[in-house]
C-alpha positions in Angstrom: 0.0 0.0 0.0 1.3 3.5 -1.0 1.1 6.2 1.5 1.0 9.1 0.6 2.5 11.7 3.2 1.9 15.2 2.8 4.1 17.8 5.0 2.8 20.6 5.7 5.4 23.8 6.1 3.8 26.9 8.4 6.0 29.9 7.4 5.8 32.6 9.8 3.2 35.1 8.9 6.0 38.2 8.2 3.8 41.1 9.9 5.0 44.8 8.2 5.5 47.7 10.4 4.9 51.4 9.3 8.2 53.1 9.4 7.4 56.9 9.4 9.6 60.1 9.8 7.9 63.3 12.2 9.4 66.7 12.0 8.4 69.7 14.0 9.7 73.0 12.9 9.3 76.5 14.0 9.1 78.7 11.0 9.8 82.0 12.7 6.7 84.3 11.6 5.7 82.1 8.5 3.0 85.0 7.6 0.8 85.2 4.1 3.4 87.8 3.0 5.8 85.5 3.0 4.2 82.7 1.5 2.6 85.0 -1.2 6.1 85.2 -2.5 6.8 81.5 -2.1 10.5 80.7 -2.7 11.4 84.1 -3.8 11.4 84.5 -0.1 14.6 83.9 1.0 13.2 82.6 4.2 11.0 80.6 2.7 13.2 79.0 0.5 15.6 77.8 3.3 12.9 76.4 5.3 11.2 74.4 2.4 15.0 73.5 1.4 15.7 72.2 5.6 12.5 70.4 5.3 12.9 68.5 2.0 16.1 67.4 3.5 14.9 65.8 6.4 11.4 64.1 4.3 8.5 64.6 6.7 6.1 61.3 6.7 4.3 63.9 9.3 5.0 67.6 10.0 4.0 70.2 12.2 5.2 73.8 11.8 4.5 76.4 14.5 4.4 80.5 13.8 2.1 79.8 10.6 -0.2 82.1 10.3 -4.1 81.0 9.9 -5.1 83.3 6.8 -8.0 85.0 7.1 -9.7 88.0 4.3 -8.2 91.1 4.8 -5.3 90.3 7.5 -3.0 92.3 7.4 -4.6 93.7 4.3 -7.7 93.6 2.0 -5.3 92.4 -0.5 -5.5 88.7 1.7 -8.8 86.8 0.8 -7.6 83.4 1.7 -9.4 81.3 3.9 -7.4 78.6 5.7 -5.1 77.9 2.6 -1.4 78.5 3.8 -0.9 75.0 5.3 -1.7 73.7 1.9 0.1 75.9 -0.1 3.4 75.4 1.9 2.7 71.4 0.9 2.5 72.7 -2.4 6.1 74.4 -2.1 7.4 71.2 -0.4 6.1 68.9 -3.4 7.4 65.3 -1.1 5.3 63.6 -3.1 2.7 62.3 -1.2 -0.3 60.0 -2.9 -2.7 62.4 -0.2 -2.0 65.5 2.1 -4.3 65.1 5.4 -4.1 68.5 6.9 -4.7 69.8 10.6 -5.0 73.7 10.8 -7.1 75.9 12.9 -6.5 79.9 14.2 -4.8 80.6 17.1 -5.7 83.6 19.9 -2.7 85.3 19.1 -3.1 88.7 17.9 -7.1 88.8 18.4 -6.6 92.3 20.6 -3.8 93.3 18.4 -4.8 97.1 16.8 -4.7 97.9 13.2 -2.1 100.7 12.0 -3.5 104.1 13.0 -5.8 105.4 10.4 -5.6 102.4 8.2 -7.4 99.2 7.7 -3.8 96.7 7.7 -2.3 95.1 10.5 1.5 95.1 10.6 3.4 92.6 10.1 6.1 94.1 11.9 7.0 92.1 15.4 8.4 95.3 16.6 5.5 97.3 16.5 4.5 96.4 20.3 2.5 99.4 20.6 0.0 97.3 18.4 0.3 93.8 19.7 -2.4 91.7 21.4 -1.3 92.6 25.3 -3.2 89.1 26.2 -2.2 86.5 23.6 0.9 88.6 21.7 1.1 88.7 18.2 0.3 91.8 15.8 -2.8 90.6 13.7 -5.1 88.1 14.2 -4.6 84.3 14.0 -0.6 85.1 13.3 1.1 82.1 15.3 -0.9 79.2 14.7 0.1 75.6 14.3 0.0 73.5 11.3 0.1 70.0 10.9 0.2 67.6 7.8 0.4 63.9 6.7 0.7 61.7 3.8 -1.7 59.6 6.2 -5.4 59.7 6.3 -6.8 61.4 9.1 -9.9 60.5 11.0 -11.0 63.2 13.4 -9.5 66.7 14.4 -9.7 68.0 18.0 -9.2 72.1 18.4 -9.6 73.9 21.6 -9.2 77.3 21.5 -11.6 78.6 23.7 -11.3 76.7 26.8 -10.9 79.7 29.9 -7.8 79.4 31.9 -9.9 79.9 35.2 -12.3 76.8 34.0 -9.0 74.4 33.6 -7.7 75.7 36.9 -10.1 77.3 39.2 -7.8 77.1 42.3 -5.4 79.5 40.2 -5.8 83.5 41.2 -5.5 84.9 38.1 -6.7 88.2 39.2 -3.0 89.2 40.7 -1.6 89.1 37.2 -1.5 91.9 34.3 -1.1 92.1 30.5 1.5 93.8 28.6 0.5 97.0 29.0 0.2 96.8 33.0 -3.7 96.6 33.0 -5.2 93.6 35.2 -6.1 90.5 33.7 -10.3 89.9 33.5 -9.8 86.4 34.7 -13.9 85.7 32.9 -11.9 86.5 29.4 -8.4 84.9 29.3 -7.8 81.4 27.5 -5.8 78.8 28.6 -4.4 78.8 25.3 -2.3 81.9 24.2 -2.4 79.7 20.4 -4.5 76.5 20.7 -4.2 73.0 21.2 -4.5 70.2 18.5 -5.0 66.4 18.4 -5.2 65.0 14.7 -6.1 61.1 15.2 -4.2 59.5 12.3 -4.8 56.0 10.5 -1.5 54.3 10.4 -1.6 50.1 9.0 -5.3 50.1 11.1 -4.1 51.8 13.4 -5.5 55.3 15.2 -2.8 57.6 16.5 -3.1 60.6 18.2 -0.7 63.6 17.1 -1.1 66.5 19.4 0.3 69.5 18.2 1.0 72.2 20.8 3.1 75.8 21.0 3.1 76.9 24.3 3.6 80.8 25.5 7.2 81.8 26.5 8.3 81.6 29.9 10.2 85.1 29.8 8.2 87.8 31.4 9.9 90.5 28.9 10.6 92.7 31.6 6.9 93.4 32.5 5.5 93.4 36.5 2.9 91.0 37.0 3.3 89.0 34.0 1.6 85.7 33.9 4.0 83.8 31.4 5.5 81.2 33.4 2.6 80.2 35.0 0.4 80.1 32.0 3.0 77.9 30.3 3.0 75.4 33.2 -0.6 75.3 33.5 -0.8 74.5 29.1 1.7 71.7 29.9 -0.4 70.8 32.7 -3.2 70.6 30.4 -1.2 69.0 28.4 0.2 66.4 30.7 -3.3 65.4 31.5 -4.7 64.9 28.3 -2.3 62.5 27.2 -1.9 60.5 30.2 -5.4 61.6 32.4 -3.6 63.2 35.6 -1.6 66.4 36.4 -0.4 67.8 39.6 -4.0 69.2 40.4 -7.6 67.6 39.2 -9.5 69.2 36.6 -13.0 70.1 36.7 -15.4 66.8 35.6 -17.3 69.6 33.3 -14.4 70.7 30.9 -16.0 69.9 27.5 -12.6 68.2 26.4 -11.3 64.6 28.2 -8.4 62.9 28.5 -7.4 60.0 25.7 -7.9 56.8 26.6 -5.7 54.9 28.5 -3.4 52.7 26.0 -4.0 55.5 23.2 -1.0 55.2 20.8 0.2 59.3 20.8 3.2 61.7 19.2 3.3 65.3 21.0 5.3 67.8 19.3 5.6 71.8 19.4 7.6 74.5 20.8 7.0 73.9 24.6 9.1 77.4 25.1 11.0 75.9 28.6 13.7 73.8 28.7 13.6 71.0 30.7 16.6 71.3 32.4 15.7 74.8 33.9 14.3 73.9 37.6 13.3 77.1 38.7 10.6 77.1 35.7 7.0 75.6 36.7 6.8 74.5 33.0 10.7 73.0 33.3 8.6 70.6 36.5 5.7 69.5 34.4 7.8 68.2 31.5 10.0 66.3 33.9 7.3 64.4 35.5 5.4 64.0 31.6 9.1 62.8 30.7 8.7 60.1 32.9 5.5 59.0 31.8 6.3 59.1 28.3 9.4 58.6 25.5 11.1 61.5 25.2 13.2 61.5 21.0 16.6 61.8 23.2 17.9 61.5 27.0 17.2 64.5 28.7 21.0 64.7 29.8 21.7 64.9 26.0 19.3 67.4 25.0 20.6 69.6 22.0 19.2 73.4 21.6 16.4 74.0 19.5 16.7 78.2 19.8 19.6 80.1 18.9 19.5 83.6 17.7 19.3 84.4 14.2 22.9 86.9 14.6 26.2 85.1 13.6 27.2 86.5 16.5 28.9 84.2 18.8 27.9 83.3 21.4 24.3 83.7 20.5 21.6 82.9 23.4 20.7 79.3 22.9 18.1 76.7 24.6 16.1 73.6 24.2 12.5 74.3 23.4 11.1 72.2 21.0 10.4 68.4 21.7 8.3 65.1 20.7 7.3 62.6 22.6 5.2 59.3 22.2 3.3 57.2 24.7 5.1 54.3 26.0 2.5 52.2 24.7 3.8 48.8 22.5 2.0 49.6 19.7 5.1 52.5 18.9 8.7 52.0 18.4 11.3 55.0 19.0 14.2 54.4 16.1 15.8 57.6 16.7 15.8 61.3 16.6 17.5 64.3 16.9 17.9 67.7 16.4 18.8 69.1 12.8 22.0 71.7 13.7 24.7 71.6 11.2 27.2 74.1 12.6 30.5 75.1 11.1 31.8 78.7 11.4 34.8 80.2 11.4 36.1 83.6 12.3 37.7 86.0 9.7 37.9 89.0 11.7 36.9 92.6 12.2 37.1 95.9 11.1 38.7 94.9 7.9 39.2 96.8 4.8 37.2 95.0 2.8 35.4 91.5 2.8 37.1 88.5 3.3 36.6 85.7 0.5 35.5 82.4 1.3 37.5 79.0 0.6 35.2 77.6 -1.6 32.1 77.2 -3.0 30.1 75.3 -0.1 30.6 78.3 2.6 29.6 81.9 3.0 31.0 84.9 3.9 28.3 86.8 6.4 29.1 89.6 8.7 27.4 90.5 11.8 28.0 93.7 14.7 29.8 92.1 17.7 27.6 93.6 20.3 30.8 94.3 23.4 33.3 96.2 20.7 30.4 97.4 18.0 32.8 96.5 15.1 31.8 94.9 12.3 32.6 90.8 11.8 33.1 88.6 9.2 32.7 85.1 9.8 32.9 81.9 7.0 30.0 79.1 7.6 28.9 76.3 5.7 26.1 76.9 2.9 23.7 75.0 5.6 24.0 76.7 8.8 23.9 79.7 6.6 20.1 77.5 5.7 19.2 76.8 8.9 19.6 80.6 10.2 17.7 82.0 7.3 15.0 79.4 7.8 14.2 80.1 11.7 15.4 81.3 14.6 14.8 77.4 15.6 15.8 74.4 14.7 13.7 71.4 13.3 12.9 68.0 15.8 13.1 64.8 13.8 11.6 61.6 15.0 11.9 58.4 12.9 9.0 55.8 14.6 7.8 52.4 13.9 3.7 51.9 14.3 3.5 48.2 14.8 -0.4 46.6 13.7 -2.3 44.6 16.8 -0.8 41.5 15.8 3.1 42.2 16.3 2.9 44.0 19.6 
């Protein structure tokens, strides 16, 4: 009798994780002017250069502006667009652009140019600024986010009161930039606004929360409410992603925590560096550090913020992070922070420019603010890039989402 045996070989089902790249950039005051003239722009043009370098699979920029008609002028009629037209300058390549984009508080109380119907445009013009929420026209520093991703469900909050997040807080001791009280019925949590766009990666929803916080500095004003209005958005912040903060919210805020186990990336210019422990702000990320991954040890922390002078040495600090939750479903690769440096002095008060040693570095000059002379310096072509981009420095974050069955 023949028997026929048949063998049976089980290969391992080979289960594909998503391999994606984040980068969070600060595009100092990325305004509709600017982004009228596209890459005539010189600033423009070095920050669409910096990000095609580093190929965003997910992006967030902070400092867009949120167009809106006639800000600063009638001769803006755009709705909403800029997020996709700086897409369109970028031209990855994506199959689809998902986009997250929504005005910020800044510059709502900011004044229009005396006897005019513009705004400037002008940072310097504090005289006109929003004394509450900064900025010099409405909606100027929002945040943008974008994906080649599909996106399922976006999550703005804007209007949220600061007392309603943190009644216990007496808000009534502190003033606004021009020394008048604070009305603590009107003031928002949120100096920009908060973002959560839930993402479909391989089946998967993940939550990217896009937040710029408000600078810790007080700019030399009595009273002001900066630091503590930073901690309490990181607070806020901190308890949306992992459902508890140093205090309890009130049950009735219309917004809740995610879930536990929620698979989440948060990104944005958190303006306090971690490492500073006499900032409220610096507190709250080192205890949300603990509960989450952070891109990079905290001891090795790079700076995100250097002065836009080729003067050396500039002021520098880390302010700009992403971090994920430390759920199984995301894998941390690697990140960093993209500074190419390389500078050399060529000295002052000379009789003429000095000439550069080739064709890959730049001869810039700058004041050198203890002797007032002018400076000539030679850099490379890209931190020449990076400075004309921002006043910041991108975050990259390369991540694996794993699907249900490989965790």
């Amino acid at each position: 009798m023949l028997l026929r045996i048949m063998i049976v070989v089980l290969l391992p089902l080979v289960l594909r994780a998503e391999q994606l790249r984040i980068v969070h950039f600060n595009i100092k005051e990325l305004d509709s002017v600017k982004l009228g003239q596209g890459t005539k722009n010189s600033q423009v043009a070095a920050a669409v250069s910096v990000l095609r370098k580093l190929n965003p699979d997910f992006l967030s920029i902070n400092e867009m502006q949120f167009d809106l008609p006639g800000i600063p002028s009638a001769s803006f009629q755009s709705h909403g667009e800029n997020s996709m037209g700086m897409m369109n300058l970028l031209s990855l390549g994506w199959p689809q652009i998902s986009i997250g984009f929504g005005p910020s508080n800044t510059g709502t109380l900011a004044k229009k140019i005396p006897n005019t119907d513009n705004y400037t445009t002008n940072s310097l013009r504090r005289e006109l600024a929003d004394p509450v929420n900064f900025g010099v026209f409405p909606a100027e520093y929002s945040v943008a986010g974008a994906t080649r991703f599909p996106v399922g469900a976006r999550l703005f909050v804007q209007d949220l009161k600061w007392r309603d997040f943190r009644p216990d807080r007496d808000l009534s001791k502190f003033k606004d930039a021009a020394g008048n009280a604070l009305d603590p019925n009107k003031i928002e949590l949120f100096d920009k606004n908060f973002m959560d766009m839930v993402v479909k990666i391989d089946g998967r929803d993940v939550h990217f929360i896009l937040l710029h916080t408000v600078p810790v500095h007080d700019f030399g004003k009595d009273g002001s409410p900066n630091s503590v209005r930073n901690a309490d958005q990181l607070s806020f912040l901190e308890w949306y992603l992992t459902g508890k903060t140093d205090f309890v919210p009130p049950d009735s805020l219309p917004v809740k925590p995610l879930e536990p186990g929620a698979l989440f990336v948060a990104m944005g210019d958190w303006n306090v560096d971690v490492r500073d422990k006499n900032l409220p702000g610096a507190l709250v990320l080192q205890r949300l550090f603990d509960k989450t991954n952070l891109w990079m040890d905290p001891s090795q922390l790079d700076f995100t913020y250097e002065s836009q002078s080729f003067y050396i040495p500039p002021y520098q600090d880390q302010l700009d992070y992403i971090i994920t939750s430390k759920s199984t479903g995301l894998v941390v690769k690697k990140g960093g922070v993209y500074a190419p440096f390389a500078r050399e002095n060529r000295g002052c008060s000379l009789p003429e420019e000095p000439k550069s040693q080739g064709p890959e570095f730049l001869i810039v000059a700058y004041t050198d603010k203890q002797t007032k002379e002018r400076c000539f310096a030679e850099v490379s072509s890209e931190y020449a890039e990076i400075k004309t981009a921002s006043d910041h420095r991108p975050v990259w974050l390369d991540l694996e989402v794993l699907s249900k069955n490989k965790e």
